[in-house]
C-alpha positions as CSV (number, residue, x, y, z in Angstrom):
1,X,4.9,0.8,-7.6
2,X,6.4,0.8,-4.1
3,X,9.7,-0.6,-3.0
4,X,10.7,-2.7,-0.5
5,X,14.4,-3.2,0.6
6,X,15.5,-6.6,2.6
7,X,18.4,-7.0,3.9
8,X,17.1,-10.2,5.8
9,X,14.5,-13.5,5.6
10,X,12.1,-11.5,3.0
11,X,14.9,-12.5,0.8
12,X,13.9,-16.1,1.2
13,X,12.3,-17.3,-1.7
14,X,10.1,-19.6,0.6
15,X,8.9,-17.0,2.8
16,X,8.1,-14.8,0.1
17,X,5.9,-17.6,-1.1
18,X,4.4,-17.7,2.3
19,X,3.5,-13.9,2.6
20,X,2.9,-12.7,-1.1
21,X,2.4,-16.0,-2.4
22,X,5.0,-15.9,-5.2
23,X,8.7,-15.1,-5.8
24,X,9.6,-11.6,-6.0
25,X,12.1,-10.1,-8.5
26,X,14.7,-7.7,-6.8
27,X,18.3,-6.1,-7.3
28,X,21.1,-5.7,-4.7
29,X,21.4,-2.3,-2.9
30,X,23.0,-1.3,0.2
31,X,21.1,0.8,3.1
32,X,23.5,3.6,4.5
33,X,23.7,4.7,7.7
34,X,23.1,1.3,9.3
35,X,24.3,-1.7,11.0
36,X,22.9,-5.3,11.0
37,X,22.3,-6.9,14.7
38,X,20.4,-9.8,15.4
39,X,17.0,-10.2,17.1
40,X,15.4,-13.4,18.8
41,X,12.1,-14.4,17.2
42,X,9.5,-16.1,19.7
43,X,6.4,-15.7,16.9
44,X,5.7,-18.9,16.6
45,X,3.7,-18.3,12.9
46,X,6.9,-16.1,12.0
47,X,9.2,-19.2,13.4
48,X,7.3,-21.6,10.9
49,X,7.8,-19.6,7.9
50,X,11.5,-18.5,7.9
51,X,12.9,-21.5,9.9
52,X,15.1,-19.2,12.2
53,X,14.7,-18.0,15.9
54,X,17.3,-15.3,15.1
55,X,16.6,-12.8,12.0
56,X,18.4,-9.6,11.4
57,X,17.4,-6.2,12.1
58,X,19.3,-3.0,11.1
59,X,19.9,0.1,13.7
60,X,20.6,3.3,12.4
61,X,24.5,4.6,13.3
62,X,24.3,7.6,11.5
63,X,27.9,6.9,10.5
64,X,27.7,6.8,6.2
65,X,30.2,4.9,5.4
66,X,28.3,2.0,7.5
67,X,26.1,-0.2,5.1
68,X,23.7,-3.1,4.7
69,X,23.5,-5.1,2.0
70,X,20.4,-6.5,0.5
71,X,17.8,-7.5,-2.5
72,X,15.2,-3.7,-3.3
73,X,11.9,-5.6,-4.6
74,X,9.5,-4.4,-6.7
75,X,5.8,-4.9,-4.7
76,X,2.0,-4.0,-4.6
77,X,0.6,-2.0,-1.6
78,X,-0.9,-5.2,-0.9
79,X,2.5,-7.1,-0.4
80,X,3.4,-3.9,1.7
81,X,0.4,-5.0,4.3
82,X,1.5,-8.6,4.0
83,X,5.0,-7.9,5.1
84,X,3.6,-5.4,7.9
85,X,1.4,-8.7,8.7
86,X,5.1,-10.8,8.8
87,X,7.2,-8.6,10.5
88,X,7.1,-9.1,14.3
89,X,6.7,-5.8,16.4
90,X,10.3,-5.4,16.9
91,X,10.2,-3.7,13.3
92,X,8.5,-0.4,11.9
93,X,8.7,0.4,8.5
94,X,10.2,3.5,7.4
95,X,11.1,5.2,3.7
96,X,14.4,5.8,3.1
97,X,17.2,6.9,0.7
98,X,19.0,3.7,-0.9
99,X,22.7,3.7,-1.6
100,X,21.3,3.8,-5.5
101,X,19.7,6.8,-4.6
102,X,15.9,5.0,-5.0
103,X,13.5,5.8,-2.6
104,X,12.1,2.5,-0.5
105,X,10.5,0.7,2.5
106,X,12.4,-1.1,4.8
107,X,11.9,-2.5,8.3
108,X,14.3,-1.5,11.0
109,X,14.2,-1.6,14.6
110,X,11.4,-0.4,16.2
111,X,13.4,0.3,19.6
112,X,15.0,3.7,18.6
Protein backbone atom coordinates (compact mmCIF):
# COMPACT_ATOMS: atom_id res chain seq x y z
CA UNK A 1 0.00 0.00 0.00
CA UNK A 2 1.44 3.50 -0.94
CA UNK A 3 2.22 6.44 1.26
CA UNK A 4 1.41 9.68 1.21
CA UNK A 5 3.10 12.41 3.41
CA UNK A 6 1.24 15.97 4.13
CA UNK A 7 2.76 18.43 5.63
CA UNK A 8 -0.30 20.75 4.59
CA UNK A 9 -4.41 20.92 3.85
CA UNK A 10 -4.48 17.03 2.97
CA UNK A 11 -4.30 16.93 6.72
CA UNK A 12 -7.70 18.42 6.91
CA UNK A 13 -10.17 15.98 7.83
CA UNK A 14 -12.75 17.88 5.61
CA UNK A 15 -10.79 17.88 2.56
CA UNK A 16 -9.86 14.47 2.85
CA UNK A 17 -13.55 13.88 2.87
CA UNK A 18 -13.81 15.82 -0.24
CA UNK A 19 -11.06 14.04 -2.26
CA UNK A 20 -11.04 10.28 -0.94
CA UNK A 21 -14.30 10.55 0.51
CA UNK A 22 -13.40 9.51 4.12
CA UNK A 23 -10.89 10.23 6.88
CA UNK A 24 -7.54 8.88 6.58
CA UNK A 25 -5.46 7.41 9.41
CA UNK A 26 -1.84 8.78 9.56
CA UNK A 27 1.33 9.24 11.88
CA UNK A 28 3.57 12.30 12.32
CA UNK A 29 6.88 12.31 10.36
CA UNK A 30 9.13 15.04 9.34
CA UNK A 31 10.38 15.45 5.54
CA UNK A 32 14.30 16.34 5.52
CA UNK A 33 15.87 18.41 3.42
CA UNK A 34 13.00 20.95 3.15
CA UNK A 35 11.53 24.15 3.94
CA UNK A 36 7.79 25.14 4.13
CA UNK A 37 6.84 28.51 2.03
CA UNK A 38 3.52 29.57 1.11
CA UNK A 39 1.78 29.56 -2.23
CA UNK A 40 -1.39 31.60 -3.36
CA UNK A 41 -4.28 29.42 -4.49
CA UNK A 42 -6.58 30.98 -7.34
CA UNK A 43 -8.40 27.30 -8.12
CA UNK A 44 -11.47 28.11 -7.39
CA UNK A 45 -12.67 24.07 -6.86
CA UNK A 46 -9.42 23.82 -4.68
CA UNK A 47 -10.45 27.32 -2.88
CA UNK A 48 -13.94 25.63 -1.94
CA UNK A 49 -12.60 22.61 -0.42
CA UNK A 50 -9.69 23.68 1.96
CA UNK A 51 -11.13 27.23 2.70
CA UNK A 52 -7.62 28.94 2.15
CA UNK A 53 -6.16 31.11 -0.71
CA UNK A 54 -2.65 30.44 0.84
CA UNK A 55 -1.52 26.55 1.33
CA UNK A 56 1.98 25.42 2.03
CA UNK A 57 4.33 24.03 -0.27
CA UNK A 58 7.81 22.67 0.65
CA UNK A 59 11.23 23.51 -1.45
CA UNK A 60 14.00 21.45 -1.19
CA UNK A 61 17.26 23.20 0.71
CA UNK A 62 19.35 20.32 0.64
CA UNK A 63 20.43 21.49 4.14
CA UNK A 64 19.49 18.10 6.56
CA UNK A 65 19.02 19.43 9.57
CA UNK A 66 15.99 21.51 7.82
CA UNK A 67 12.60 19.63 8.31
CA UNK A 68 8.86 19.60 7.76
CA UNK A 69 6.59 18.31 9.92
CA UNK A 70 3.53 16.40 8.91
CA UNK A 71 0.82 13.40 9.14
CA UNK A 72 2.47 9.93 6.50
CA UNK A 73 -1.10 8.37 5.48
CA UNK A 74 -1.72 5.11 4.53
CA UNK A 75 -3.74 5.33 0.82
CA UNK A 76 -4.92 3.34 -2.31
CA UNK A 77 -3.45 4.09 -5.80
CA UNK A 78 -6.78 5.45 -6.29
CA UNK A 79 -6.45 8.17 -3.45
CA UNK A 80 -2.97 8.82 -5.11
CA UNK A 81 -4.95 9.99 -8.48
CA UNK A 82 -7.45 11.88 -6.32
CA UNK A 83 -4.79 13.90 -4.61
CA UNK A 84 -2.91 14.35 -8.16
CA UNK A 85 -6.64 15.54 -9.14
CA UNK A 86 -6.52 18.17 -5.81
CA UNK A 87 -3.25 19.43 -6.02
CA UNK A 88 -2.99 22.56 -8.17
CA UNK A 89 -0.04 22.54 -10.84
CA UNK A 90 2.26 24.31 -8.63
CA UNK A 91 2.94 20.76 -7.06
CA UNK A 92 4.52 17.43 -8.55
CA UNK A 93 4.64 14.49 -6.58
CA UNK A 94 7.81 12.93 -5.86
CA UNK A 95 8.98 9.67 -3.59
CA UNK A 96 11.15 10.36 -1.02
CA UNK A 97 13.00 9.22 2.11
CA UNK A 98 10.99 10.16 5.42
CA UNK A 99 12.82 11.20 8.53
CA UNK A 100 11.45 7.54 9.85
CA UNK A 101 13.26 6.20 7.15
CA UNK A 102 9.69 5.04 5.21
CA UNK A 103 9.60 5.55 1.74
CA UNK A 104 6.46 7.96 0.54
CA UNK A 105 4.69 10.44 -1.87
CA UNK A 106 4.63 13.86 -1.29
CA UNK A 107 3.84 17.06 -3.27
CA UNK A 108 6.45 19.66 -3.43
CA UNK A 109 6.99 22.55 -5.63
CA UNK A 110 6.85 22.04 -8.99
CA UNK A 111 9.10 25.21 -9.82
CA UNK A 112 12.57 23.71 -9.09
Amino acid sequence: MPLLFSYGTLRDPAVQRANFGRELDGREDALPGYATRLLEITDPNVLAVSGETHHPIVVATGVPTDQVPGVVFDVTDEDLVAADGYEVDDYHRILVSLASGVRAWVYVSAAA
